[in-house]
C-alpha positions in Angstrom: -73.0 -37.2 55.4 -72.2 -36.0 51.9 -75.2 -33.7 51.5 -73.4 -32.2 55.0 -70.2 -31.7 53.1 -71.7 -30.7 49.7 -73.6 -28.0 51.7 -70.2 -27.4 53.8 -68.9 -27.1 50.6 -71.3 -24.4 48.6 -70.8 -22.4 52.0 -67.2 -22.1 51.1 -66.9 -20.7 47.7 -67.0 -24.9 46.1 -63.6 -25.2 47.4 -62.3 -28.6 48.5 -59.4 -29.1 50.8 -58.6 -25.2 50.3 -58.2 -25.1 46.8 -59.9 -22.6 44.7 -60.8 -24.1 41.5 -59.7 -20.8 39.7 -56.2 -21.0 39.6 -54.6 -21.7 43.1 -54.9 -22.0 47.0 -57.2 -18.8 48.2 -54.0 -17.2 49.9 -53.6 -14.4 52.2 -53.9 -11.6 49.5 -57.0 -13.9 47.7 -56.9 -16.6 45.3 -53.0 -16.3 44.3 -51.6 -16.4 47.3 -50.9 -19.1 50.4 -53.2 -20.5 52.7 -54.6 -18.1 54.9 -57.6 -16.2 52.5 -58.8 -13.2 52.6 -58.7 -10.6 50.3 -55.4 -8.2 49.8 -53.6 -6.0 52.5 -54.9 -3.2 49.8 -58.1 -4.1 48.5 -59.7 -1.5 50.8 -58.0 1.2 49.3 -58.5 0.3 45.9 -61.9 1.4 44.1 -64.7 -0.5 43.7 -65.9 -0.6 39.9 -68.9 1.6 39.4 -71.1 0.5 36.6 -70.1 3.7 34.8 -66.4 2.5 35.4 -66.6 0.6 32.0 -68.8 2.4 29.9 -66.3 5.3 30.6 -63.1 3.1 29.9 -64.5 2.7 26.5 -65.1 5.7 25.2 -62.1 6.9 26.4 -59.9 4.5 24.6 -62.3 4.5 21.7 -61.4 8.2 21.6 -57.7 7.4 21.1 -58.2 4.7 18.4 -60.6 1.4 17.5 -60.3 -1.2 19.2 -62.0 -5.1 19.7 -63.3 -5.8 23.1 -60.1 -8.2 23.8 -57.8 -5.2 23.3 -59.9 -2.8 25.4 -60.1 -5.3 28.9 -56.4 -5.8 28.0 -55.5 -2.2 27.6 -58.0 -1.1 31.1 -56.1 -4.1 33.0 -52.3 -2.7 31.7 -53.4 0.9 32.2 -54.7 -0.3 36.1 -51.5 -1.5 36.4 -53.3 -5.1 36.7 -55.8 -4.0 39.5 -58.6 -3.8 37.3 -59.4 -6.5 34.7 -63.0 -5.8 33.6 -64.8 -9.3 32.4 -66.0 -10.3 29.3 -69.4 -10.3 31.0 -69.4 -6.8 31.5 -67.5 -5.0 28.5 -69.6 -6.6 25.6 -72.9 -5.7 27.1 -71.5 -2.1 27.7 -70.8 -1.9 23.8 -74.2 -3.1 22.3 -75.3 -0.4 24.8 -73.2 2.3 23.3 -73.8 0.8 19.6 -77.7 1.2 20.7 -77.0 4.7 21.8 -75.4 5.5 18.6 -72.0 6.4 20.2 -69.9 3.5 19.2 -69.5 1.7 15.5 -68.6 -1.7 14.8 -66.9 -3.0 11.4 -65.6 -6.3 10.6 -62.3 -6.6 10.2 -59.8 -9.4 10.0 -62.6 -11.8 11.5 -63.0 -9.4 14.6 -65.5 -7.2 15.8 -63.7 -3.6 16.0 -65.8 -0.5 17.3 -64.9 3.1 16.8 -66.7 6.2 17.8 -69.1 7.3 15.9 -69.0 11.5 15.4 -72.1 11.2 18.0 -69.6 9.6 20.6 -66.6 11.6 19.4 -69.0 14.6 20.2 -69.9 13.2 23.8 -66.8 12.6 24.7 -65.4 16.0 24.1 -68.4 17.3 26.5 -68.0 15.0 28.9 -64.1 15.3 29.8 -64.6 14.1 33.6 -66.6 11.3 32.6 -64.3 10.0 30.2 -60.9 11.4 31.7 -59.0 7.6 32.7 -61.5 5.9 35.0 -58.8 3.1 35.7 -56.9 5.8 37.9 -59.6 5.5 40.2 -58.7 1.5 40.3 -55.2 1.7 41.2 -53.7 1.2 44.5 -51.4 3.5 46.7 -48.9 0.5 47.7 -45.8 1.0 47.2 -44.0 -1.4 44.6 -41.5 -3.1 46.7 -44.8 -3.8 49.0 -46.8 -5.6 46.7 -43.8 -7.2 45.8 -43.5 -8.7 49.3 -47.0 -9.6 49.5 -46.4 -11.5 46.0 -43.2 -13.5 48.0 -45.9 -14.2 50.9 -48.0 -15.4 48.5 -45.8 -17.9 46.7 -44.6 -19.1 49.8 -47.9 -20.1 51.3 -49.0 -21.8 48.4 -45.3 -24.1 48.9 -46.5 -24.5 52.2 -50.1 -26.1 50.7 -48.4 -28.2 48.7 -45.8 -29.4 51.2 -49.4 -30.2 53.1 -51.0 -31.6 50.2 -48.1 -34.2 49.5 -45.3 -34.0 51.8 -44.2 -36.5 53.9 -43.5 -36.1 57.9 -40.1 -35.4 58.0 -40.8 -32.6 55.0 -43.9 -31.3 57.2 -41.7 -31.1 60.2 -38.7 -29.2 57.9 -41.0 -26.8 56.6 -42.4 -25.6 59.9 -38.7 -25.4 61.1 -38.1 -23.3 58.0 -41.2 -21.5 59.0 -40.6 -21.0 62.5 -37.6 -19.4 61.6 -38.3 -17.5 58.9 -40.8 -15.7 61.3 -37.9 -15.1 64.1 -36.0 -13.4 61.9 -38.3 -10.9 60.7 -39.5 -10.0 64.4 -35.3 -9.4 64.8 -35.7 -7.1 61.7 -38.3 -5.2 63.7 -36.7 -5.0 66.6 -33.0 -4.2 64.8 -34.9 -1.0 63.1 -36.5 0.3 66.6 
């Protein structure tokens, strides 16, 4: 029986009793939202990360200043506007392979690894504009703010709802699907009051 559940279990991501071990319940825009899963209303109109993708991001904030490999996945994420947070995993290999290609230096300083362009990559980058013109662009969503916004709300909410069926007694249980119930009512009479 628990080689069935362990199995179960593997099939399912490792999750146990819906929760995802990464930060939260796998909601209904992925891991940070409620309890529905699946990935976000806009994940199919966002890019997918081309191995390139990276390498690219690199040089092109090289080409603006030096920077350690923490500061370049933070600056891609905040210039994505959060949809594209390259990992550890894939930025360092990327810059031994543009130190190996002679594009990229590295110096020590304060304790941290920082890399530069070399004139090689400063060079390449000035003859490869498209290559190196802000990948993350191609990362970013088209929804709107006050959308994603909402989705966020939905989010929140079904995680209350996991914990409300995590620990809540029945009276709370039968409350919240009330609440629920209602909640949903209400926004088919916003439908129907813009019609």
């Amino acid at each position: 029986m628990h080689a069935t559940f362990d199995a179960s279990r593997r099939q399912r991501g490792g999750r146990r009793g819906g929760f995802d071990r990464r930060g939260g319940f796998p909601g209904p825009f992925g891991r940070f939202g409620g309890p529905f899963g699946g990935p976000p209303p806009w994940a199919d109109r966002r890019g997918k990360a081309r191995r390139g993708n990276v390498r690219a991001a690199i040089l092109a904030l090289l080409a603006e200043e030096p920077r350690n490999g923490y500061q370049l996945i933070q600056e891609i994420e905040e210039r994505s506007g959060g949809e594209w947070r390259p990992s550890p995993g894939a930025v360092y290999p990327a810059l031994q392979q543009l130190t190996d290609e002679g594009l990229i230096e590295a110096e020590e300083q304060e304790g941290r690894r920082v890399f530069r362009l070399s004139d090689g990559g400063r060079a390449y980058a000035e003859a490869h504009p498209d290559e190196v013109n802000a990948p993350w662009e191609a990362m970013t969503s088209d929804v709107r703010d006050d959308v994603r916004d909402l989705f966020t709300t939905a989010a929140k909410t079904g995680s209350a709802v996991m914990q409300i069926v995590h620990t809540g007694d029945e009276n709370q249980v039968a409350e919240a699907r009330q609440i629920l119930t209602e909640t949903r009512r209400r926004l088919y009479r916003l439908l129907a009051d813009d019609e």
